[in-house]
N, C-alpha and C positions, 0 to 999 in steps of 0.2 A: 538642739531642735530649732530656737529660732534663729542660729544662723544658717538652717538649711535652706527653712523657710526664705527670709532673705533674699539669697543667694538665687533660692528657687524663682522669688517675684523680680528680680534683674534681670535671668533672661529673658521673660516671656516678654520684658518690659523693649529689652533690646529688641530681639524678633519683629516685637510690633512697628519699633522704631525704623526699623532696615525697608518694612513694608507698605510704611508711610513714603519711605524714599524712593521707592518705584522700582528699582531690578526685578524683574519677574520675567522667569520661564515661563511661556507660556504655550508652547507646545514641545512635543520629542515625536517625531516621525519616525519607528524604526518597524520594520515590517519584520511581521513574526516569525513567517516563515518563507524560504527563500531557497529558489534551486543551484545547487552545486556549479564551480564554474561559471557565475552569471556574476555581473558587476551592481552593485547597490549602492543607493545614496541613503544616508542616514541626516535626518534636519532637526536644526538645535533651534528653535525661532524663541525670544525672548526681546522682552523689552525694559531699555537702560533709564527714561523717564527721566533723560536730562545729564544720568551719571556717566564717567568716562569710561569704557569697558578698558579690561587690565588685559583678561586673558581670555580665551574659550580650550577647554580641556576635555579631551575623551578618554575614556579607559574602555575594559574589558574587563571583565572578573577581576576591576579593583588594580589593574595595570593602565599606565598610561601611555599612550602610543600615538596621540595626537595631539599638537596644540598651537591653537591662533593666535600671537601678542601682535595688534596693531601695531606697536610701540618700535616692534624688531623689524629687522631688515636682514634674511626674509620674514615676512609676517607666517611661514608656517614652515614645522618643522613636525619630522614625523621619527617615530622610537619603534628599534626591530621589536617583533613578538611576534610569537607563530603563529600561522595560520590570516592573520592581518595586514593584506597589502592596500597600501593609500594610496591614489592617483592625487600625487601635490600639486597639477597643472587643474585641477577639477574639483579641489578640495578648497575651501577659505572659511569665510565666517561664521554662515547656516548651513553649510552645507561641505558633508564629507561623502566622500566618494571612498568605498572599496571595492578593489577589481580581482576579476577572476576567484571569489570566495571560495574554499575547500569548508570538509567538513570540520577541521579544525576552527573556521570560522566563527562556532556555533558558540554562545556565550550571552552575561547581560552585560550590556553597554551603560555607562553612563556618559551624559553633556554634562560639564562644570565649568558658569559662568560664575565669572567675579569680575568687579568694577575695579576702578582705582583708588586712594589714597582720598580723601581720609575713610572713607565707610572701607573700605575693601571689602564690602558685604559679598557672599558666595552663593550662589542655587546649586543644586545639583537634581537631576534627574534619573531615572535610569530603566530601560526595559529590556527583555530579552526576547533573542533572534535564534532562530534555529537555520540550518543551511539541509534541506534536504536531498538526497540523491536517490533518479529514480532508479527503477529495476532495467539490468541492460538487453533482456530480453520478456519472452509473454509467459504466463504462467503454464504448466503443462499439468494434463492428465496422466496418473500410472495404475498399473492393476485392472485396468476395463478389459472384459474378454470379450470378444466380437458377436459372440450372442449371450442369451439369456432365455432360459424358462421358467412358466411363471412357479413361483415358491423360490425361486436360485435367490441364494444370499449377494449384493452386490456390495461388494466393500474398495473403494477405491479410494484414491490421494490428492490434492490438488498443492503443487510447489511452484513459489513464485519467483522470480531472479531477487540475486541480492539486491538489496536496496537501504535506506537508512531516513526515518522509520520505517520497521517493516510494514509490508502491506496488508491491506483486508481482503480477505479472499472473500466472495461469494460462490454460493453454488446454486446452478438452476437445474430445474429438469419438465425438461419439454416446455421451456419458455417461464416457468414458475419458479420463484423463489421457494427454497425449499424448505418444509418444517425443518428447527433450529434440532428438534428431539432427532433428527434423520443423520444429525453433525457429529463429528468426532474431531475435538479441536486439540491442536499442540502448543509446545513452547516457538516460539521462533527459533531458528539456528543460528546462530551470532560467529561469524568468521572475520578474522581480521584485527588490525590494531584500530582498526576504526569502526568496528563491532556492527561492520554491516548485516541483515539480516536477512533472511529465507523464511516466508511464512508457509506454514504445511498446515490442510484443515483436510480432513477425511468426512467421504459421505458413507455413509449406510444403511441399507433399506435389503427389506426383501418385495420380490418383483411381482408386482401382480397385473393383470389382466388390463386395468386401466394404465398402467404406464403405456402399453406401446401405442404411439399417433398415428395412423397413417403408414402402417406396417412396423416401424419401429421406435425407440427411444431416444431421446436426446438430452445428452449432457453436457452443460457448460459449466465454467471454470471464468471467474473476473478477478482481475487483483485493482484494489483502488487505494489512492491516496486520499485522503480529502484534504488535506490541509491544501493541495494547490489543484483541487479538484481532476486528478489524473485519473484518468481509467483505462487499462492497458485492452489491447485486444485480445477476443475471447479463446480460449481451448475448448473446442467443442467437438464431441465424440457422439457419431449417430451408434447406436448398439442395434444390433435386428434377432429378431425374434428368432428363436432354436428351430428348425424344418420341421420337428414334429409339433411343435406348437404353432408354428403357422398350417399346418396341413388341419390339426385339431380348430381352429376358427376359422378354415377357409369354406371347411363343411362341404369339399367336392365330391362328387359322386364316384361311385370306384372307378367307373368306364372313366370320366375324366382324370381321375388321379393315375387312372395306368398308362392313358395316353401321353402323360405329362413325365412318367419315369417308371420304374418300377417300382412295385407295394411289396407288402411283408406276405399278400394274398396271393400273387402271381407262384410263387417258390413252392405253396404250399398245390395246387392246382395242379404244377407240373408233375410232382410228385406222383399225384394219385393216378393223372393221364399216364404214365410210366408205369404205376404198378396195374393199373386194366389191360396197358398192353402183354406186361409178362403174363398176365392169369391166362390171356388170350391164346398165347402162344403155348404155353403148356397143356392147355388144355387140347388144341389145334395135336402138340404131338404123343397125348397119352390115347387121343382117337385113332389117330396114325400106326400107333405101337398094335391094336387090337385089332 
């Protein structure tokens, strides 16, 4: 126990020592998240307070794939690893350049400075980056029927292009975000060795009298990202109201309503004007007979 003790009061004693001596990280620049195909700089800024730097070192999930020795000639040299390409014309001391990122890209990075001889004291830092990819086209609507009356169940889909993370679908209707209880949410669909994703969210409602605006309904469909604040353009389906449901609130008068096409009234009218004329005529020929 007390040579744990000991052992214990040594390092903390060194640590303090190393920090008297001034190497300090003192920032890591690496942006969280980052669109696919896009080049980024990632910044190691630290201060030596006098000491001689040895090396600057980056990894990736604990691999190393970059490193700056003043000392060498070249002063920078770069280690394959997938997904990880250096720009060495762009690259040096603060500052690394990676070009064209895939979504292999996506991982936590550390900067590891260390000074020279005699402290050869070391910082290391580390944070993680995500490489996002949007969706290559807009979200669509499926299952909408071209009308609706009121009581009609409306149960429809909204599916977004693949992307990675998948997206947030929203649904509006007639310009309103719509109650969350109206949703019918899924898994995302995951395709791919790079497990891109299709988000699908279902709306469902039964139709009532205040949906339709200005003769009809309107449904939109948004897929967003937030992390780099995307928001695709919308799918938007007007639905219009069933003929007998529009005839039921247009409230016209019959003369008008006949004028405009035929009614369910006119069929019946003809009818009876048909059977007055047979009564007519038989009777016309039972006078005739006598």
């Amino acid at each position: 126990m007390n040579s744990f003790l000991s052992s214990y009061g040594a390092t903390i004693l060194l640590v303090l020592l190393w920090k008297v001596e001034g190497l300090t990280l003192t920032q890591l620049q690496i942006p969280r998240h980052v669109l696919v195909n896009s080049n980024v700089a990632l910044e190691c800024i630290f201060d030596m307070d006098g000491a001689a730097l040895y090396a600057v070192k980056w990894y990736k999930d604990g691999n190393e794939f970059y490193r700056f020795t003043p000392a060498n000639r070249p002063q920078t040299q770069s280690f394959l690893l997938p997904g990880v390409s250096v720009d060495l014309q762009m690259s040096g001391r603060n500052v690394l350049l990676l070009s064209n990122v895939s979504l292999d890209t996506s991982g936590l990075y550390s900067c590891e400075v260390s000074a020279e001889a005699p402290t050869f004291l070391t910082v290391v830092a580390t944070e993680d980056m995500h490489v996002i990819a949007l969706p290559k086209s807009d979200p669509t609507i499926t299952g909408a029927k071209p009308w609706y009356q009121i009581g009609d169940k409306v149960s429809i889909n909204c599916s977004s292009g693949l992307s990675k993370p998948a997206t947030t679908l929203v649904w509006f209707l007639n310009g309103q975000l719509v109650a969350p209880g109206m949703l019918q949410k899924y898994d995302p669909v995951t395709v791919g060795r790079h497990r891109m994703e299709r988000s699908v969210l279902g709306l469902e409602f039964t139709v009532q009298p205040g949906h339709f605006r200005g003769g009809n309904m309107k449904l939109k469909c948004l897929a967003t990202l937030p992390q780099l604040n995307y928001q695709s353009q919308p799918d938007e389906t007007p639905v219009e109201p069933a003929i007998a449901l529009q005839s039921t609130y247009n409230k016209r008068p019959l003369a008008a309503a006949m004028n405009h096409g035929p009614s369910k009234a006119v069929p019946a009218m003809a009818v009876i004007h048909h059977m007055m004329l047979l009564f007519l005529v038989v009777v016309m020929i039972s006078v005739h007979t006598v």
